[in-house]
N, C-alpha and C positions, 0 to 999 in steps of 0.2 A: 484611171483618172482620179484626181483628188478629191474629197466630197467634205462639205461643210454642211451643217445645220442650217446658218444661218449667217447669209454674206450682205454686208452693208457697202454700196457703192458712195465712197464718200465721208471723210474723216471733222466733217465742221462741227459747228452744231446739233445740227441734227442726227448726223451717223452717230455720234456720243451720248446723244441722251437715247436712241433708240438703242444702240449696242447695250446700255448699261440696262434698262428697262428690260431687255432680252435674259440678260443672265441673271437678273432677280427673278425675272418670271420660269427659270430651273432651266435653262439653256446653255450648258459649258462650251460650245463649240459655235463662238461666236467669232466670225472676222471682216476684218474693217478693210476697203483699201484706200487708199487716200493718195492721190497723184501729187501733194507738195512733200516737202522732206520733213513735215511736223504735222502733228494734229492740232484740231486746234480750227480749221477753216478762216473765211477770213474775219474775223474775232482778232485775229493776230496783228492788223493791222490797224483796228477801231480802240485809238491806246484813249478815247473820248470817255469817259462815265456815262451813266443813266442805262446800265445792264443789273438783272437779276433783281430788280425790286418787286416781280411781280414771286419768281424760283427761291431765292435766296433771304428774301425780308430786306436785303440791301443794298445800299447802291455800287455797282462794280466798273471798272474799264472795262471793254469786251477779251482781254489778254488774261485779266483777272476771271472772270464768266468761265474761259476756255478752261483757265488751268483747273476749277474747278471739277470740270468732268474727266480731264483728261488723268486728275490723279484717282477719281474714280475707276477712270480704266484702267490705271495701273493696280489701283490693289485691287481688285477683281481680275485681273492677270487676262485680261480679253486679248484677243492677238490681231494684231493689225500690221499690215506693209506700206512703208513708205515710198515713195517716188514710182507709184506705179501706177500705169494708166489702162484701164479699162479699155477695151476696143472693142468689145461686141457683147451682149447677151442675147441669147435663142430665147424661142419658147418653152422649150425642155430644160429652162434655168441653167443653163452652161454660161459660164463667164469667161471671155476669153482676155488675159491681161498680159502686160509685161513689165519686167523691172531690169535690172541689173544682176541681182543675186539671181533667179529665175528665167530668164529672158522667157519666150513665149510661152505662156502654157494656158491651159484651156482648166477649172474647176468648175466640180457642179457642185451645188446649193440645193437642198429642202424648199428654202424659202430665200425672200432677196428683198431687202430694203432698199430705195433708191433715194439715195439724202445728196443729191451733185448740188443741189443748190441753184443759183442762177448766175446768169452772165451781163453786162450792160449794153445797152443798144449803141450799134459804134455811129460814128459821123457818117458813113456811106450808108445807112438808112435815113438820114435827115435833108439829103440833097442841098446843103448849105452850100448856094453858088461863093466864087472864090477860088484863090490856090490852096496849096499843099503845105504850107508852110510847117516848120517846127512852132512847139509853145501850144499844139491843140493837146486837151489830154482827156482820156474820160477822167469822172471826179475819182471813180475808184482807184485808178491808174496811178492819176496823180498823190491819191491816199499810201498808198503802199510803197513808192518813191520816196513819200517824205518820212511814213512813220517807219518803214521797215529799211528803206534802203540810205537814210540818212540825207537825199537831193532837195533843196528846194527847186520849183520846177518853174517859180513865175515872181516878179516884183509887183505889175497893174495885172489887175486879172478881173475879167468878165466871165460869169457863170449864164449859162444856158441849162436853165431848168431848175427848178425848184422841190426835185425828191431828197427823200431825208439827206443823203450822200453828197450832193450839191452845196445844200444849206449847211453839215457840218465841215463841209472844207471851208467855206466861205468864212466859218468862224475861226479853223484851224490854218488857215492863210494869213489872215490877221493876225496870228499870233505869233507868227513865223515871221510878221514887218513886212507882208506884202498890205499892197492896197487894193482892196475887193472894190470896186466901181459899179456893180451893179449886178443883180442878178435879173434875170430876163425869164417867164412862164407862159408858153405860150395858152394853155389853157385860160381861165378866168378866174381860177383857183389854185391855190400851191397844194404841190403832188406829196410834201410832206406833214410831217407833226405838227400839230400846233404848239406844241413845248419847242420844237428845235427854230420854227420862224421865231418866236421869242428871244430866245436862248441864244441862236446862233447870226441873228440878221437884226431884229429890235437892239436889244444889248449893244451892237456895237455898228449902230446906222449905216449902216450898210442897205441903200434901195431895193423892193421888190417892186418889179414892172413887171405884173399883170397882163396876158394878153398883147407881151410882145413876145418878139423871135428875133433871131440873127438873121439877116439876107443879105450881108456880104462880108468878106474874110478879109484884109490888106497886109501885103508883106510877103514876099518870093523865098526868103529866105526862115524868116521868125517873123510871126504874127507882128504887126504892127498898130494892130487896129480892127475893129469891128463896127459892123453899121445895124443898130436895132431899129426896128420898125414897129406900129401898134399893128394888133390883125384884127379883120370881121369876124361877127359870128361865123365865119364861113372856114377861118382860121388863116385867111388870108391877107398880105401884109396892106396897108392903107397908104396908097401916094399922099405924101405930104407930111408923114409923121418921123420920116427918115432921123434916128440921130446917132452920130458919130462918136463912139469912145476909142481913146486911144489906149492901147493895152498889148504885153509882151506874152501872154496865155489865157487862152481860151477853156475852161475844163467843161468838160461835157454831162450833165447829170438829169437823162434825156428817159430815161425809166430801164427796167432790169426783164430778163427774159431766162424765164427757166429751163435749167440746163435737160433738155431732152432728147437728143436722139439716141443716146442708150435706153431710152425706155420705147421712142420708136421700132426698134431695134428685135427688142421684146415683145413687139407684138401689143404694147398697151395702145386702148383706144384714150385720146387726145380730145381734152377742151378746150374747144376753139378762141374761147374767151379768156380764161386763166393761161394757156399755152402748157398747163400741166396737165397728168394724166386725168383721167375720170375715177373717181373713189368711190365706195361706201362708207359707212359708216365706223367700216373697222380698218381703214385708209387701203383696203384692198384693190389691185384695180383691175381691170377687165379681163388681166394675166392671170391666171390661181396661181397663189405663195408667191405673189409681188406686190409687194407696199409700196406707198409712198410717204415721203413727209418730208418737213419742211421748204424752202421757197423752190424746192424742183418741181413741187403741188399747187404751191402758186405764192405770191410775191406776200412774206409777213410785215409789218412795221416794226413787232417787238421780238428781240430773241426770245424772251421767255416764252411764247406759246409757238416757237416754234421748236422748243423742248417740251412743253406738253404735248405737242401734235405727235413729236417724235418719241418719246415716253409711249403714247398708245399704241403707235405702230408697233414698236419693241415686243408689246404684250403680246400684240394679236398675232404677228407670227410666229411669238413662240407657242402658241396656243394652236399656231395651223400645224406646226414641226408636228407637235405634242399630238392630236390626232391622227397626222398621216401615218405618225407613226407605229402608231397599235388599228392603224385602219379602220377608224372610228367615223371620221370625217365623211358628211355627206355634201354631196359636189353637186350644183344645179346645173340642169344641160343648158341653159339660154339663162343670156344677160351676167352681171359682174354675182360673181360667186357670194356667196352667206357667210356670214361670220363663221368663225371655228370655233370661239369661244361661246361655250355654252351656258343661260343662264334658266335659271326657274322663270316659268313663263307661267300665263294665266292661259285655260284653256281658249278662250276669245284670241289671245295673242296667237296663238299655235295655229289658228286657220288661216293666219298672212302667210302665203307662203310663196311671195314674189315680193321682190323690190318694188320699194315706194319712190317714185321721183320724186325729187326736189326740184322746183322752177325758179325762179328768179325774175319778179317782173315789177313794172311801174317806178324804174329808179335803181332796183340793183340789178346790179350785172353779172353776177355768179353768187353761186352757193358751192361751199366745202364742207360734209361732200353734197356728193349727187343726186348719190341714190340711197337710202337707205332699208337695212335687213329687220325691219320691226319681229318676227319671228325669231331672232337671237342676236339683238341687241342687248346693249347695257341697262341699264336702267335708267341712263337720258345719255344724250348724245348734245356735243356743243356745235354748230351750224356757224361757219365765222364766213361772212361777204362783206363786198365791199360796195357803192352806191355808185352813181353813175356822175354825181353832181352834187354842188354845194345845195342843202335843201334845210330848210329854217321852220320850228315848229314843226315836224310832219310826226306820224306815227309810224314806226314798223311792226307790218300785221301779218300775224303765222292762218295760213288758211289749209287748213282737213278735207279735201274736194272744195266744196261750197261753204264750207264752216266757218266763221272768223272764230278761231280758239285762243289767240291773244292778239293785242293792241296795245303798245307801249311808247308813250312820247317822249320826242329827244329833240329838244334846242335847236341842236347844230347834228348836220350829219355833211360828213365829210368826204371824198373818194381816198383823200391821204390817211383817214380813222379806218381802221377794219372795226367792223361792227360784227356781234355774234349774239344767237339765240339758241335757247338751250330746250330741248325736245326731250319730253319724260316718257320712258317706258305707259307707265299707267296713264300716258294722258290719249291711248291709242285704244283700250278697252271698248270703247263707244261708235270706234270708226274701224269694223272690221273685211270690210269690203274696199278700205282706204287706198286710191290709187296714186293721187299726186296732194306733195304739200307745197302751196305755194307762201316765198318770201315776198313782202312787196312794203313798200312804203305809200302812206294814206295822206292827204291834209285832215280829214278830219273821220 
């Protein structure tokens, strides 16, 4: 059987900044698989600006973003296979894949990054009554139609939803000489950026309706029409607010869902909330020598930190390779395994010697990660969640059991804003019997 050091499932974003972060971290036998015929992810199709101003200092299209790591890959000579799909990993890290040049074959891995990234929620999860017609697309669908495959796919178009992907076709439609009529959320806030409402929907008036939804489809053949309705608190549509756009595409930009039954697969234990794996703090998950990162771990808004998320993961298995392999590495019998990477600890730190939870309560809805290995941790760890609700003036407060250890106020807190707090090695000296840190938002 074949055997790698370290196999990245996943050539986008993330397999790129992790691959690269691996073989700086002294890791020559690194490989990529990547099931399209290019690296690159989909970056290749977001030909939009506003990438790499947090990585790069400037502003990039996501094609620009890509090629920058990709010729990283190159001259760092990493090896990777195109057009080949994944179909299984075990718990004993076997990857079972195929391609063309190869057809079936089974490799084993040291370690295994999982960067698949995520997928879009289709129209047979939204129970939109109606026909079948042509002219429905999801937004991404429709994205990679126009920018990769050259199609316009609509002239009146109605958007259903309001995440980033929605709002930038809505702009990128318009530019193309269709006419956007209205975007529809059924939430009571929009699922995206506040830069992209701006940018992509203010700029060129284009409506946001709030707390509507589609409930009915017309047209047998090609959409011909859509019926928006306002909904209750209950998210249910309101008789009598019924109103009628006429329109030849519908795109769908209903939220995104991470790519996982390869990691099901593998044996990772699964957050119910994000739909990605469960992490610590050195994005390890419940598998030993299986990472995670980027949106397969849970849905980001900016590519760059889902290159820093991926950049750590890169580290840390090469840091797990790196002790399995002089059998250094100590392996806890219960709960997601301890960092490999070793650092200078204070004696106080060295008596944690179990996973700290992470909770998530009062407004946000997960923390990444989960748990955390204070015992051989970094010397801070960054916590990114996301809120459950638009909330105005509140604080986000980091609690040590019983402790409130910080209190920080923010304006506007968003469920489309990923928010993140940053957790210092030496801020745990004082709490060594520490069993859960709770995230939570405060009014006062």
């Amino acid at each position: 059987m074949i055997e790698h050091d370290i196999v990245i499932i996943g050539g986008g974003p993330a397999g790129l900044a992790a691959a690269i972060s691996a073989r700086k971290a002294g890791i020559d036998d690194v490989l990529i698989l990547e099931r399209d015929n290019c690296l690159g992810g989909i970056l290749n199709q977001c030909i939009h600006n506003g990438f790499g101003l947090h990585t790069f200092k400037e502003e990039l299209t996501g094609p620009e973003y890509a090629a920058r790591y990709i010729d990283m890959v190159e001259r760092e000579k990493i090896s990777y296979k195109l057009d080949t799909i994944v179909i299984d990993i075990n718990k004993e890290k076997e990857v079972t894949l195929i391609n063309r040049e190869d057809g079936l074959i089974t490799i084993k891995a040291k370690a295994i990054i999982l960067a698949m990234g995520c997928r879009e929620r289709p129209r047979g999860a939204l129970n939109i009554p109606g026909y079948r017609p042509a002219g429905i697309y999801s937004a991404g669908t429709a994205q990679r139609l126009m920018n990769i495959e050259g199609y316009s796919v609509g002239k009146e178009v109605v958007i259903l939803g309001s995440g980033d992907i929605g709002l930038i076709m809505a702009r990128r439609m318009t530019l193309e000489g269709a006419r956007v009529k209205a975007v529809a959320e059924l939430m009571p806030y929009s699922g995206g950026l506040k830069r992209n409402i701006v940018q992509c929907l203010d700029d060129y008036g284009i409506p946001l309706k709030l707390s509507h939804t589609v409930i009915d489809i017309q047209g047998k053949e090609r959409v011909t029409g859509v019926t928006l309705a306002e909904v209750d608190e209950n998210r249910k549509p309101i008789p009598g607010t019924e109103e009628h756009y006429s329109c030849d595409t519908l795109l769908l930009s209903v939220g995104l869902i991470p790519e996982n039954e390869l990691s099901k697969g593998a044996g990772v234990e699964m957050s119910a909330v994000t739909s990605g794996p469960q992490v610590n703090d050195q994005l390890e998950t419940s598998s030993e020598g299986v990472f995670a990162c980027g949106n397969v771990l849970h849905v980001h808004d900016l590519v760059d930190y889902v290159s820093e998320e991926a950049a750590l993961a890169g580290a840390n298995a090469a840091a797990y390779v790196k002790s399995t392999s002089v059998k250094s590495a100590s392996v806890k019998s219960a709960g997601l395994k301890s960092s490999h990477a070793k650092t200078a600890l204070s004696p106080v730190l060295n008596q944690q010697t179990e996973n700290v939870v992470l909770e998530a309560e009062n407004g946000v809805r997960y923390t990444v990660p989960q748990f955390l290995d204070i015992a051989h941790m970094q010397d801070k760890v960054t916590v990114r969640f996301r809120v459950a609700d638009v909330y105005k003036d509140r604080y986000i407060s980091v609690y040590y059991d019983e402790v409130r250890v910080s209190h920080r106020k923010k304006k506007v807190l968003a469920p489309g804003e990923m928010e993140q707090v940053v957790l210092k090695k030496d801020s745990f000296i004082d709490f060594p019997d520490l069993k859960n840190i709770i995230i939570c938002t405060e009014v006062e």
